[in-house]
C-alpha positions in Angstrom: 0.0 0.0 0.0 1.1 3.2 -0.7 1.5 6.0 2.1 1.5 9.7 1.7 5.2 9.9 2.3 5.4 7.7 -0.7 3.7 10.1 -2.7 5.2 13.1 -1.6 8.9 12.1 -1.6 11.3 14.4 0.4 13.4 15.3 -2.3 10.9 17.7 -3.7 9.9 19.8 -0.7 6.7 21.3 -0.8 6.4 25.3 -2.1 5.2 27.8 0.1 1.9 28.7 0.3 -0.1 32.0 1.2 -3.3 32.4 2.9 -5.2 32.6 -0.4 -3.6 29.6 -2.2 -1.0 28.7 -4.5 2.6 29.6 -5.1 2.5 31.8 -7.7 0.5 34.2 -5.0 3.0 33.9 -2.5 5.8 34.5 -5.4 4.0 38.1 -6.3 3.4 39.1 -2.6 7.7 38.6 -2.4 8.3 40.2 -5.5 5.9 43.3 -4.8 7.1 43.2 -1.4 9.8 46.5 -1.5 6.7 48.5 -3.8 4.2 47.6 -1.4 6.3 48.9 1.8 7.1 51.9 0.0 3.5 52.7 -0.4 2.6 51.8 2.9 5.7 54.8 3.8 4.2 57.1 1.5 0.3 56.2 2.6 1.8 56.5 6.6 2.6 60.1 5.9 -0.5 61.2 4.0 -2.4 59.5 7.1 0.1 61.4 9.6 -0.2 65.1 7.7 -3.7 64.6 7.7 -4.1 63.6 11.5 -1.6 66.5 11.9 -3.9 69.2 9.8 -7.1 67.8 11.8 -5.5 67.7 15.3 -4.0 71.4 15.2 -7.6 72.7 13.8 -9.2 70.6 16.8 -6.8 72.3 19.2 -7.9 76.0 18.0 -11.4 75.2 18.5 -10.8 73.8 21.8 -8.8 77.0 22.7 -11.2 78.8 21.5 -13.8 77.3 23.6 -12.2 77.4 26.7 -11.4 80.7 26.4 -11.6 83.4 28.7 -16.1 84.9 27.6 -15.6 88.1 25.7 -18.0 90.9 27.0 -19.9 91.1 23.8 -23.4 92.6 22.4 -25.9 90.4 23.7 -26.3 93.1 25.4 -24.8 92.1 29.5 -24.5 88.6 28.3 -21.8 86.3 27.9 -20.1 84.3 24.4 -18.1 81.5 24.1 -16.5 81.9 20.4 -17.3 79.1 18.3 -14.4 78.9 15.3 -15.4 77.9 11.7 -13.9 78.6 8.1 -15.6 80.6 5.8 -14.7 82.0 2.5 -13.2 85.7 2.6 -13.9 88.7 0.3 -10.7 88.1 -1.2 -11.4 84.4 -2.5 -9.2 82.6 0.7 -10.6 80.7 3.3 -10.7 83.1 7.1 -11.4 81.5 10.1 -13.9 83.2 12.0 -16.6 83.2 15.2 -19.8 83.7 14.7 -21.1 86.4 17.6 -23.8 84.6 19.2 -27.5 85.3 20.3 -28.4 86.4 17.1 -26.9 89.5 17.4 -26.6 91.6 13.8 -25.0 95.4 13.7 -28.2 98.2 13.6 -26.6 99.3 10.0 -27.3 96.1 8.3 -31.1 96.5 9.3 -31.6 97.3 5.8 -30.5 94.0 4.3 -32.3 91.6 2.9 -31.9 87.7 3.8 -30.9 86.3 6.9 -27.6 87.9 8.3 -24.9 87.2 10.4 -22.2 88.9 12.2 -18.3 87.9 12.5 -15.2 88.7 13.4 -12.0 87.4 12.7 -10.4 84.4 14.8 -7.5 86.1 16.2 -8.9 90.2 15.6 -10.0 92.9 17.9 -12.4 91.9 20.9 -13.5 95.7 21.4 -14.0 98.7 18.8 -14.2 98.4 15.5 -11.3 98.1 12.4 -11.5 97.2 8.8 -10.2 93.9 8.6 -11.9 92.0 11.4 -15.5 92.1 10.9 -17.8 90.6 8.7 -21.2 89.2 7.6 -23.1 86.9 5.7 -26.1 87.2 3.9 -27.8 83.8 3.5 -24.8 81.7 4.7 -23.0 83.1 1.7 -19.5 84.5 1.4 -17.9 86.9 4.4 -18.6 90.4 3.7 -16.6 93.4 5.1 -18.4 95.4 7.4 -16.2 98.3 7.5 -15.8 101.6 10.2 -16.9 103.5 7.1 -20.4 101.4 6.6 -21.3 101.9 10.3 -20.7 105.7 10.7 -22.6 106.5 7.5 -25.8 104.3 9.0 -25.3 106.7 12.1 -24.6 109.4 11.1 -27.3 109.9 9.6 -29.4 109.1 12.5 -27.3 111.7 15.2 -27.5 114.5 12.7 -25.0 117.7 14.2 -23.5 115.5 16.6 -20.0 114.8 17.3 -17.9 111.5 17.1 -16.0 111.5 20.7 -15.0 107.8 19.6 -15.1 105.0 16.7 -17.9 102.2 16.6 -17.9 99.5 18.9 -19.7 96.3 19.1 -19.3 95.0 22.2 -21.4 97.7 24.4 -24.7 99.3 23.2 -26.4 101.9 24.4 -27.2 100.9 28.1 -23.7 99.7 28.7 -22.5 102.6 27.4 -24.4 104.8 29.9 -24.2 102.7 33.1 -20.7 101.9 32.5 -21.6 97.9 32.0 -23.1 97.6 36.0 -26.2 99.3 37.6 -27.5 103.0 37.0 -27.1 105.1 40.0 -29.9 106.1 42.2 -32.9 106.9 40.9 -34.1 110.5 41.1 -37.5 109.7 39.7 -40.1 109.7 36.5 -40.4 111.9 34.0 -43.5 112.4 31.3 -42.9 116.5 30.9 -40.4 119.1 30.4 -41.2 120.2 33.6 -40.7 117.3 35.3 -37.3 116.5 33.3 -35.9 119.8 34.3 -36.8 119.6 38.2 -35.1 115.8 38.1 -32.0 117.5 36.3 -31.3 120.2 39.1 -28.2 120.5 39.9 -24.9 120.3 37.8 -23.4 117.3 37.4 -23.7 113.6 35.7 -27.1 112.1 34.8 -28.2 108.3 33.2 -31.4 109.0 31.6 -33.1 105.6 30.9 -35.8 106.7 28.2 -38.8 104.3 27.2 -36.3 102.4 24.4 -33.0 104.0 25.1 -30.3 105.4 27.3 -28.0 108.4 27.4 -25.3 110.1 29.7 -26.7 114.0 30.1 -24.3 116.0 31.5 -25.7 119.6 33.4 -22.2 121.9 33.4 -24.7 125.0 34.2 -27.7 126.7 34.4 -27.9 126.9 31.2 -25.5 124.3 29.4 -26.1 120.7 29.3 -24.0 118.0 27.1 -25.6 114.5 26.0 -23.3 111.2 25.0 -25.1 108.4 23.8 -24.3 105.5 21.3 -26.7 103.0 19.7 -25.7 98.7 19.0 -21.9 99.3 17.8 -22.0 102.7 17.0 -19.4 105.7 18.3 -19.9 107.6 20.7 -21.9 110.4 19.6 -22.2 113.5 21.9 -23.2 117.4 21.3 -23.9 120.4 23.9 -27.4 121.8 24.2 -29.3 125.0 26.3 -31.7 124.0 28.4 -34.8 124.4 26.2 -32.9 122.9 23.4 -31.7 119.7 25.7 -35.5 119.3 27.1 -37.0 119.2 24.0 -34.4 116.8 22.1 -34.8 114.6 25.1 -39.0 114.6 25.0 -39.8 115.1 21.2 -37.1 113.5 19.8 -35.7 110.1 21.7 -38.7 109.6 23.8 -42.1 110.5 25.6 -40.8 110.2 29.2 -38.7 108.0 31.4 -36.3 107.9 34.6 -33.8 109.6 35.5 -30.6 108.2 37.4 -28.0 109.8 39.1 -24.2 108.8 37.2 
């Protein structure tokens, strides 16, 4: 009888096989086998660049995140910056934050779609510059929302007033006045001239809160009165008025009556 030794005699040892079969395989894995490692190297460092790339945009939107809240202009509240890429006026990618609460600069009232406001990554956390800020309009393209855009919109609403600053976005009109915290005192009401000009008695600094707005009034005399006010992210706007004149900007013009604070 035959055995299997027989048949397989030990002169002709046996080739080597791979895991899917036959010898020619396991000849083309060892022939490829220098190719194949190379790629492997070359595949290695696409993987690592990439994990690199993904990792240091990771760590910016962490830091980001767990950064210090920027006083911003929702208006008392706080913002955690959220970073994203968008594409720039100039055709390049910028990475931006969006400012939250659905907060959207008083001169862009007048535009049409859904907008949003902001700044650049790494720009100015206070005031205003032409190279930081931005919106979209419909989740299109950043815009440039220049110092020049926002004085024209207020101008135009402070007419022979002064600019005793540039625009800034991060305090709006009641910061402005109260200095970010609490009115002083509270004198009392107002609904007439005469009731204004008892409440603004004696020289000195005043936080007038009127029905949808506040200003700083200072009285300098008995006669001589100066207002600073600012609206969203404008400037500072301020002018000096007569009494008549200051009473009847206050009542006819910004309101029908409100409170009056002691600064």
């Amino acid at each position: 009888m035959a055995t299997h030794a027989d048949k397989e005699p030990k002169s002709q040892p046996s080739p080597a096989v791979n895991s899917r079969g036959g010898s020619d395989a396991a000849l083309h894995f060892v022939d490829n086998r220098a190719e194949a490692t190379a790629q492997r190297r070359r595949q290695d460092k696409v993987d690592d660049s990439a994990q690199v790339k993904q990792q240091a945009t990771t760590n910016r939107i962490l830091q980001w995140r767990q950064a210090v809240p920027l006083a911003g202009p929702a208006f008392g509240k706080s913002m955690i910056a959220q970073l994203v890429s968008k594409r720039g006026p100039a055709g390049t990618d910028i990475e931006v934050t969006e400012i939250p609460d659905g907060y959207v600069p008083g001169c862009l009232d007048s535009v049409d779609g859904v907008v949003k406001f902001y700044r650049r990554s790494d720009g100015i956390t206070e005031g205003w510059n032409d190279t930081d800020l931005f919106y979209t309009v419909d989740e299109g393209n950043l815009v440039q929302l220049t110092t020049e855009t926002v004085n024209t919109h207020w101008d135009q609403k402070y007419p022979n007033f002064a600019k005793a600053s540039g625009p800034d976005w991060t305090r709006n009109c009641e910061e402005y006045a109260t200095g970010g915290g609490e009115p002083g005192t509270k004198l009392g009401d107002y609904t007439n001239a005469e009731q204004l000009d008892a409440l603004l008695g004696g020289n000195g600094s005043y936080v007038l809160h009127l029905s949808y707005h506040w200003m700083k009034v200072e009285k300098t005399g008995a006669d001589a009165f100066t207002i600073r006010q600012k609206d969203g992210e404008s400037a500072v706007y301020t002018k000096n008025f007569n009494k008549a004149d200051v009473l009847e900007y206050i009542l006819g013009i910004r309101s029908a009556g409100g409170a009056v604070h002691r600064g």
